[in-house]
C-alpha positions in Angstrom: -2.1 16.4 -9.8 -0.2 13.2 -9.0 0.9 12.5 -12.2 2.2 16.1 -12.8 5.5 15.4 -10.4 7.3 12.2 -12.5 6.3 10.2 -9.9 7.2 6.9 -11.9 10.9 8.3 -12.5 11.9 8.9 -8.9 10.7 5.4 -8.2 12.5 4.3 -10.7 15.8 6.2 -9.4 15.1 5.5 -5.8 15.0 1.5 -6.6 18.2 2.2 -8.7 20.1 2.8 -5.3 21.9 0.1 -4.4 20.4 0.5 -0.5 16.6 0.3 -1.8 17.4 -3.1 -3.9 16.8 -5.0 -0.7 14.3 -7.3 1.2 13.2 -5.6 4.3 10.5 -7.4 6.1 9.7 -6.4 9.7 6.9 -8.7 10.8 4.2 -6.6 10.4 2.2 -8.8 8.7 2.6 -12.0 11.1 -0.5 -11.2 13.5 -2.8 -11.5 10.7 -1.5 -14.5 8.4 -3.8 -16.9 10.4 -6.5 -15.0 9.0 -5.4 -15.8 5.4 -7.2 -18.8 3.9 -5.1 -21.3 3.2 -3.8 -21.1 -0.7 -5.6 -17.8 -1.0 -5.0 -15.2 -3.6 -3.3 -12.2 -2.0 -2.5 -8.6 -4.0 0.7 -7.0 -3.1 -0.4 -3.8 -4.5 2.8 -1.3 -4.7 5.0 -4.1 -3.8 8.6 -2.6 -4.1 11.4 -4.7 -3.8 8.8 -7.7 -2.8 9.8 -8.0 1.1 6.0 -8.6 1.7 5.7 -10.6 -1.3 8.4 -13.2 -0.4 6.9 -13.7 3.2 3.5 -14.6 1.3 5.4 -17.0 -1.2 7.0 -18.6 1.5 3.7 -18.8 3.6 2.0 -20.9 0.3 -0.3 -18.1 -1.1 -0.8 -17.1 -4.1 0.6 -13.8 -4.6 0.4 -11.2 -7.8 2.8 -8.1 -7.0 2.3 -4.8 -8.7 3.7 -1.7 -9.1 4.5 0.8 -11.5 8.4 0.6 -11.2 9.8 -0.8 -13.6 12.7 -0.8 -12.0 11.3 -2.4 -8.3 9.7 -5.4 -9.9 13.2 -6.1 -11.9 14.7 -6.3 -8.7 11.9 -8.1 -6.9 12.5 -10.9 -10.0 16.0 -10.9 -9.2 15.9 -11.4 -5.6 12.4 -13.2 -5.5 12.6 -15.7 -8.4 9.2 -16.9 -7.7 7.3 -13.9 -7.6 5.0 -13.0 -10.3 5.2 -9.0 -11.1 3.2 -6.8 -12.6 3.3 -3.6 -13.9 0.4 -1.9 -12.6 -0.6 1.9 -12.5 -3.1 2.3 -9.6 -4.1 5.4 -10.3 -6.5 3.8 -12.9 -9.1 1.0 -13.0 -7.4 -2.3 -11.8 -6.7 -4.6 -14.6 -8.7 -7.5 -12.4 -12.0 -8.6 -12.3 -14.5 -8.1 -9.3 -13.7 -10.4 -6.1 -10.5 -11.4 -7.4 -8.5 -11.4 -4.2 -8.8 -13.2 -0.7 -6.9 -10.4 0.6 -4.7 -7.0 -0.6 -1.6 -5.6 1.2 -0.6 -2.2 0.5 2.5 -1.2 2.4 2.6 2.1 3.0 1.7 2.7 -1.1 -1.3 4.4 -0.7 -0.5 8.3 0.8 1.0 9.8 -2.5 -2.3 10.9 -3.9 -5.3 13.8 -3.9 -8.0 13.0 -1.8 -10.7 12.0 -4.6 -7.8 9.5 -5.9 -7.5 8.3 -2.8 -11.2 7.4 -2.4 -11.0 6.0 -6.2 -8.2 3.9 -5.6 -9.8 2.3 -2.2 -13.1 1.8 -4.8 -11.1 -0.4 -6.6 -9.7 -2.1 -3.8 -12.6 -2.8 -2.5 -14.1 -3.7 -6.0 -11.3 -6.6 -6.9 -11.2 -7.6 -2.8 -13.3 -10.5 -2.6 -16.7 -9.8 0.0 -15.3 -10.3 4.2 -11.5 -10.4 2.3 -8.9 -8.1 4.6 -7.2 -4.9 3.7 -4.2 -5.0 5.4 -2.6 -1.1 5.0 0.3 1.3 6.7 -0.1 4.8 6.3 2.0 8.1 6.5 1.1 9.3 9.6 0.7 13.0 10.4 3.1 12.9 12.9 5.6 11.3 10.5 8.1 14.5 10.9 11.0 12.6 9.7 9.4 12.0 6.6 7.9 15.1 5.7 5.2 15.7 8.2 4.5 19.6 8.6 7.2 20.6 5.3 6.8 21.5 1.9 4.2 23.1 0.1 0.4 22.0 0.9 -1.2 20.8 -2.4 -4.9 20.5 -0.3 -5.6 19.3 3.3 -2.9 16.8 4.1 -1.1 16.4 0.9 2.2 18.0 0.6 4.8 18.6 -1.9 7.8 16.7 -0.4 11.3 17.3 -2.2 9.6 17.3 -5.7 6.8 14.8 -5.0 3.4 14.8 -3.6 2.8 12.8 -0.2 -0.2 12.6 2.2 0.0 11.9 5.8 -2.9 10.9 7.3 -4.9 11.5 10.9 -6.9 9.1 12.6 -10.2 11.2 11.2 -8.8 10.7 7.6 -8.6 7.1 7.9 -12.3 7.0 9.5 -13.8 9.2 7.0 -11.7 6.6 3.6 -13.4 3.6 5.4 -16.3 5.0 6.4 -18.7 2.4 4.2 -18.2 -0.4 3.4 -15.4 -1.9 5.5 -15.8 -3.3 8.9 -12.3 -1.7 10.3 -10.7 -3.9 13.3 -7.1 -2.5 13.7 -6.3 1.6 13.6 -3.0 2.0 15.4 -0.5 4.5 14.9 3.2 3.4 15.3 6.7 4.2 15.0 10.1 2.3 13.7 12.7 2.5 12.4 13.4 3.2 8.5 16.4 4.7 6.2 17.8 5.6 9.9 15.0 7.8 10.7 12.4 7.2 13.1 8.7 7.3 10.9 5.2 7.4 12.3 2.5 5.1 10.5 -0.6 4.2 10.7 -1.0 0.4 10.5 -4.5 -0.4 9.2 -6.9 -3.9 8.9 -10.3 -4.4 7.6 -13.1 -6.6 6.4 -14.5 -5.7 3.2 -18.2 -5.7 4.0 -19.5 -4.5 0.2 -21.6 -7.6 0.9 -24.0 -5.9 2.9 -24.3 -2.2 0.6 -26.4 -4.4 -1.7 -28.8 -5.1 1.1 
């Protein structure tokens, strides 16, 4: 389903406006950096331009930044000569081995997808997320109207077919039933701010991986 709307070429074109080629950090990562051990190995998983990736860098971790965009992780080179990119298609198994990372953002990268892609893609996360790592997330929300919330076409429950591309906004009882095993959730708050001069609703979104104690 996914795959059947070009979603790699409108990425492409969206990072090809001059607007989008930018580092846009809003601090929504700050709260949780003392968390991060020092030197540790952080994802940026649909990284964009980089502006999470350049906060990391300048923080000292380690940080591999992936996406499918061609075009965003040129950019991200340009503007963040440090960063490491990667061209990474998430939609299928992660090109890292288990327990790889101390920690994985993923910056509002994870609501374009069917519901069982969803769940695979979290898998994975998990999978390469080393054992009490954080997932540090922001979700579509399903209040985000300015975004899409409420229009296009429905695909299934909650995904929608949004000016030629799939999107998912998510309710609390979404996010409870993705993280229902496995993760030991301590933030769930929905927000809004300020973006392309709209106002968008999120979810933001931290958790321990607890995979640790499946096995037991």
């Amino acid at each position: 389903m996914y795959k059947e709307y070009k979603q790699q070429q409108h990425w492409n074109d969206h990072y090809k406006k001059k607007q989008h080629a930018v580092l846009n950090y809003d601090g929504w990562l700050d709260s949780y950096m003392q968390q991060f051990p020092k030197g540790g190995r952080v994802l940026d998983l649909g990284c964009g331009s980089g502006s999470d990736t350049e906060v990391l860098l300048n923080q000292g971790f380690s940080v591999c930044s992936a996406d499918f965009s061609e075009e965003a992780l040129q950019i991200m080179k340009e503007l963040i000569p440090s960063s490491v990119p990667m061209k990474m298609d998430m939609t299928e198994k992660f090109p890292f081995q288990d327990d790889a990372f101390d920690v994985v953002v993923a910056d509002l990268s994870l609501h374009y997808f069917e519901w069982s892609l969803t769940r695979q893609i979290v898998e994975e996360t998990g999978r390469v997320l080393k054992a009490s790592g954080m997932l540090l997330a922001r979700f579509n929300s399903d209040k985000d109207y300015g975004f899409g919330a409420g229009n296009g076409e429905i695909i299934e429950s909650g995904l929608r077919l949004v000016n030629g591309r799939t999107k998912r906004f998510f309710s609390a009882e979404n996010i409870n039933d993705l993280f229902s095993e496995g993760w030991e959730v301590f933030c769930k708050q929905e927000n809004i701010t300020d973006r392309y001069s709209k106002k968008k609703a999120y979810w933001e979104f931290a958790a321990y991986n607890r995979k640790d104690l499946m096995k037991n």
